[in-house]
C-alpha positions, 0 to 999 in steps of 0.5 A: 500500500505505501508502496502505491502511495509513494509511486502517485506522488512521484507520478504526479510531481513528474506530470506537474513539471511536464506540465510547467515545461509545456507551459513555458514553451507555448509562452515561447520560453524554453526555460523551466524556471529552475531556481538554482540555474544559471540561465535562470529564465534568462529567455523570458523578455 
């Protein structure tokens, strides 16, 4: 059971930043807004 627990949590935090990177590149950046980035949106105008 916790087994199954563990393995929706990971699928929905994967489908929320596939979500997130879609998002950003239908917005024309290819930025994924990662904190600890150099090239930290640096796309964004």
């Amino acid at each position: 059971m916790a087994d199954l627990i563990v393995g929706l949590i990971v699928l929905v935090a994967v489908a929320l930043v596939v979500k997130k990177i879609r998002k950003n590149k239908k917005n024309g950046s290819s930025c994924s807004g990662c904190s600890g980035c150099s090239k930290s949106c640096s796309s964004r105008v």
